[in-house]
C-alpha positions as CSV (number, residue, x, y, z in Angstrom):
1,X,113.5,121.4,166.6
2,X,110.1,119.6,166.7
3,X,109.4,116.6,168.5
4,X,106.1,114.7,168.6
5,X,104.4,111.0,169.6
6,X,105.1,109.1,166.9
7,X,107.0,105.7,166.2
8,X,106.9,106.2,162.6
9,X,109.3,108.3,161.4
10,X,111.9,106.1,160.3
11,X,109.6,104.6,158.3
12,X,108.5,108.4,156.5
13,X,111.7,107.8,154.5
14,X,110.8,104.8,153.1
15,X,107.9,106.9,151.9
16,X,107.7,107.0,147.7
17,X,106.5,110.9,147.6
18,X,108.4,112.6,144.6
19,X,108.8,112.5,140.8
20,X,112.3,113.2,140.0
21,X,111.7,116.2,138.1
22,X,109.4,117.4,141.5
23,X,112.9,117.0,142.9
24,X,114.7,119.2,140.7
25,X,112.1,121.7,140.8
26,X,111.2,121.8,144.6
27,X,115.1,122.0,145.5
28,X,116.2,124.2,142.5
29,X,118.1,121.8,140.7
30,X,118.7,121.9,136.9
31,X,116.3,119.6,135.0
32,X,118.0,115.8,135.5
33,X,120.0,116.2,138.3
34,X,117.7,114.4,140.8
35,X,117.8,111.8,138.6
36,X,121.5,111.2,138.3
37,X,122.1,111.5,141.6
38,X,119.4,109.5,143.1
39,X,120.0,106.4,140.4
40,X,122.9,107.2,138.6
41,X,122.6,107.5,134.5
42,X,125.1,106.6,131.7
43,X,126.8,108.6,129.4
44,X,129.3,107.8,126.2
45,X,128.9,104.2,127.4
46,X,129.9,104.5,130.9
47,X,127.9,104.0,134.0
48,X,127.6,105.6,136.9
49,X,126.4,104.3,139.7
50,X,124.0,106.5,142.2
51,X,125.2,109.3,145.0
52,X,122.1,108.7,147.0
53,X,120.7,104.7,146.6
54,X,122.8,102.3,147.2
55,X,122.3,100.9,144.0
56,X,120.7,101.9,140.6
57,X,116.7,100.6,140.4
58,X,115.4,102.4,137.7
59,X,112.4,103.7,140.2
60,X,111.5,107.7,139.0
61,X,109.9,108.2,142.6
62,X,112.0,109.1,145.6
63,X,111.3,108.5,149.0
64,X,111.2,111.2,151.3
65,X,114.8,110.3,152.2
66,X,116.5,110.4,148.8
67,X,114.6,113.5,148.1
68,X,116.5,114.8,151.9
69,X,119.8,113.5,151.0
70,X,119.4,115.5,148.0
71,X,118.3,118.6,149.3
72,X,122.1,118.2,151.5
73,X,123.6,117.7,148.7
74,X,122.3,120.6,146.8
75,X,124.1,122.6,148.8
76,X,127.3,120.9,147.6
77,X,126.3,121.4,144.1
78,X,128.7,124.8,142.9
79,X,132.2,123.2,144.7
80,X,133.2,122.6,141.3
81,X,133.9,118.8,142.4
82,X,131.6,115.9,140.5
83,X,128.6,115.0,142.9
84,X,129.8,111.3,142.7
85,X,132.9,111.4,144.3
86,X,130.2,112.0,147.7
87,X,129.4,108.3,147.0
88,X,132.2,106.4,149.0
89,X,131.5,108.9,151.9
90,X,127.8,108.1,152.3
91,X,128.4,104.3,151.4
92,X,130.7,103.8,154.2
93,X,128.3,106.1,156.6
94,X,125.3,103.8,155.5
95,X,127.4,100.9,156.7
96,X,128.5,102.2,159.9
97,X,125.4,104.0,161.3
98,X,123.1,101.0,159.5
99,X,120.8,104.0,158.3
100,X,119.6,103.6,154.3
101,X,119.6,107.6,154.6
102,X,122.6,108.6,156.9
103,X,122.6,112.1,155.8
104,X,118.7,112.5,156.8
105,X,119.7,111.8,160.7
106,X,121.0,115.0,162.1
107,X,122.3,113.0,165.0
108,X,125.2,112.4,162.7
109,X,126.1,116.6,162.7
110,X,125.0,118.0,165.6
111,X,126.1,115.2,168.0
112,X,129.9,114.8,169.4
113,X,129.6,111.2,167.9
114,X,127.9,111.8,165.0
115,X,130.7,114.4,163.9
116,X,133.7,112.1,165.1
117,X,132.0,109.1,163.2
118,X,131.3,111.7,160.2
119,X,134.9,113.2,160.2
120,X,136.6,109.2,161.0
121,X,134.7,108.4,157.4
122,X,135.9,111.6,155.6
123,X,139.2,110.9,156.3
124,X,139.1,107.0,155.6
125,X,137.7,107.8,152.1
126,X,139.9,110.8,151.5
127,X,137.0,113.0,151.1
128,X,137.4,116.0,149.3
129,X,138.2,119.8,151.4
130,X,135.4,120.8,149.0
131,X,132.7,118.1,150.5
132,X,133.7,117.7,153.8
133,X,130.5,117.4,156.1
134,X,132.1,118.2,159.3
135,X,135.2,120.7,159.9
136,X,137.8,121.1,162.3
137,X,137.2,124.6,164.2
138,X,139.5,125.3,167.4
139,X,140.1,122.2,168.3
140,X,136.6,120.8,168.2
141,X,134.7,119.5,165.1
142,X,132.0,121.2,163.8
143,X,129.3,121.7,160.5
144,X,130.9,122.0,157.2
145,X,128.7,125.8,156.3
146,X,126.9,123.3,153.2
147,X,125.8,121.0,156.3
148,X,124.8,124.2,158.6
149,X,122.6,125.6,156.3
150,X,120.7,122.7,155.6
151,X,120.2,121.6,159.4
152,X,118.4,125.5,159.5
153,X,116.2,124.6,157.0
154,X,114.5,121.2,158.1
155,X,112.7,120.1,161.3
156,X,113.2,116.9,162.8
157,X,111.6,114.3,165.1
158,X,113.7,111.7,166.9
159,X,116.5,112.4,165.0
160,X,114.7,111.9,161.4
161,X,113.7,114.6,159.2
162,X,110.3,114.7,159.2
163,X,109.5,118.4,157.0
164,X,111.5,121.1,155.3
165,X,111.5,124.8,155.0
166,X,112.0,125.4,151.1
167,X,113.2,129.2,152.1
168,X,114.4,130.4,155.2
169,X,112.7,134.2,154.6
170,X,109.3,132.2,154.8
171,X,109.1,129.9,157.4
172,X,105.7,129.7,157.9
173,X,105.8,127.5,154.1
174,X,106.6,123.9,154.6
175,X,107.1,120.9,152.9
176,X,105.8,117.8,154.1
177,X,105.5,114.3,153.1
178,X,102.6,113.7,154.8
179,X,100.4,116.8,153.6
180,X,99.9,118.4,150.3
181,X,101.5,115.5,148.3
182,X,104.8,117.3,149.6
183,X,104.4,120.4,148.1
184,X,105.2,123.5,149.5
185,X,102.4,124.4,151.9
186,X,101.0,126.7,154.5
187,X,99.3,124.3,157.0
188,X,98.0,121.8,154.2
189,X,97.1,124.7,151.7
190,X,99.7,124.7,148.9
191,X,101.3,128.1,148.6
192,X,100.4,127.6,144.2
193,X,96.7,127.6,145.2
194,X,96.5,130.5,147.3
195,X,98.8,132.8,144.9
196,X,96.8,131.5,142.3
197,X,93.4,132.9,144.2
198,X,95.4,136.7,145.1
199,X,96.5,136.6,140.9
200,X,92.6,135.5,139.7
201,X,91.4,139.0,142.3
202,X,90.9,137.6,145.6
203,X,92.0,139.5,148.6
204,X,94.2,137.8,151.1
205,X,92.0,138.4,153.5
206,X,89.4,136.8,152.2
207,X,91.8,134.0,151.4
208,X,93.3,133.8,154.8
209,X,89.2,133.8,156.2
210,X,88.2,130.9,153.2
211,X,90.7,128.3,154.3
212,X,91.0,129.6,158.6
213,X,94.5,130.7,158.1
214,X,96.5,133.8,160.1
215,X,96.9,136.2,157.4
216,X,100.3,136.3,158.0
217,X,100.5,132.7,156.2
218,X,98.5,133.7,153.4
219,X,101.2,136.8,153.0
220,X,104.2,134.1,153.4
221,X,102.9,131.6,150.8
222,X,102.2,134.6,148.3
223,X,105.8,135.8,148.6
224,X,107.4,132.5,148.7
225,X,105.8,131.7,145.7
226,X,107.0,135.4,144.1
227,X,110.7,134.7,145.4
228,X,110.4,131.0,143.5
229,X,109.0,132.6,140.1
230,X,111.8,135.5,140.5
């Protein structure tokens, strides 16, 4: 967990920071998906409305918060249940916590209200076993594994996710609205432009001395971007 000064982070998710193919790429989601779920599509002359906005706009950026809520619901993704059928779930949460991104505050997971709130709506929209958020574990509620492993892989401040760790064997690469334009980063060095200097010859040494990193976060960003290419 990360906390800092600021009296801005609600407003980070209002931020416009993603393409929606940056979307599917940076989470690992087949070519459209983003799309679809952030503003819903149409197919064979039916419509389906969004899993993430409340509403379809026709906007191809996300905010940092749709491109969050995503990231949740990637985990989701192989249940072998439509994506859609999340939608009443995060509607009714919207209107009960009167967040636009409930499933970016982890206040709704980890706290003994957030859960009972969570579970109360799962079971008033009849939420399927498959997408359950929150579980019942001996007697108490707790994360849904989907729900676990993303609340490892972000870091929040006063409540609101603020970055993201895109793989959990290299935590010293980040992504963060705020530096990089969002892309995967060591400090604000993307992790593309320093295995792009160790492919062209460059030591990572030298690279680590060129842009004053630890030489451990050059080595992270050059295998992040090997596991990503794998």
């Amino acid at each position: 967990m990360i906390r800092s000064m600021s009296g801005a982070v609600v407003d980070l998710l209002e931020r416009p920071t993603y393409t929606m193919s940056q979307v599917d790429r940076l989470i690992g989601l087949p070519l459209g998906t983003a799309r679809r779920w952030v503003d819903g599509y149409s197919r064979n002359g039916r419509t389906y409305e969004p899993v993430v906005r409340q509403s379809r706009t026709g906007d191809m950026m996300a905010t940092w918060g749709e491109f969050v809520e995503a990231r949740l619901l990637a985990e989701y993704r192989n249940a072998g249940v439509p994506m859609i059928n999340m939608r009443p779930a995060i509607t009714k949460l919207r209107a009960e916590t009167g967040a636009r991104y409930p499933l970016a505050h982890l206040a709704n997971f980890v706290t003994p209200h957030g859960k009972e709130l969570v579970w109360r709506v799962q079971e008033q929209v009849r939420l399927q076993a498959e997408l359950l958020l929150v579980i019942p574990r001996n007697g108490q509620l707790v994360m849904a594994e989907a729900v676990e492993i993303f609340v490892n892989a972000v870091e929040f401040d006063d409540d609101t996710v603020v970055r993201m760790l895109p793989d959990l064997r290299t935590p010293e690469v980040k992504i963060d609205p705020l530096r990089a334009f969002g892309e995967p980063a060591v400090r604000s060095v993307p992790t593309e432009v320093i295995a792009e200097q160790v492919r062209a010859g460059d030591s990572e040494e030298l690279i680590a001395d060129l842009y004053e990193l630890p030489l451990e976060q050059v080595r992270q960003a050059v295998l992040f971007e090997k596991l990503r290419s794998a």
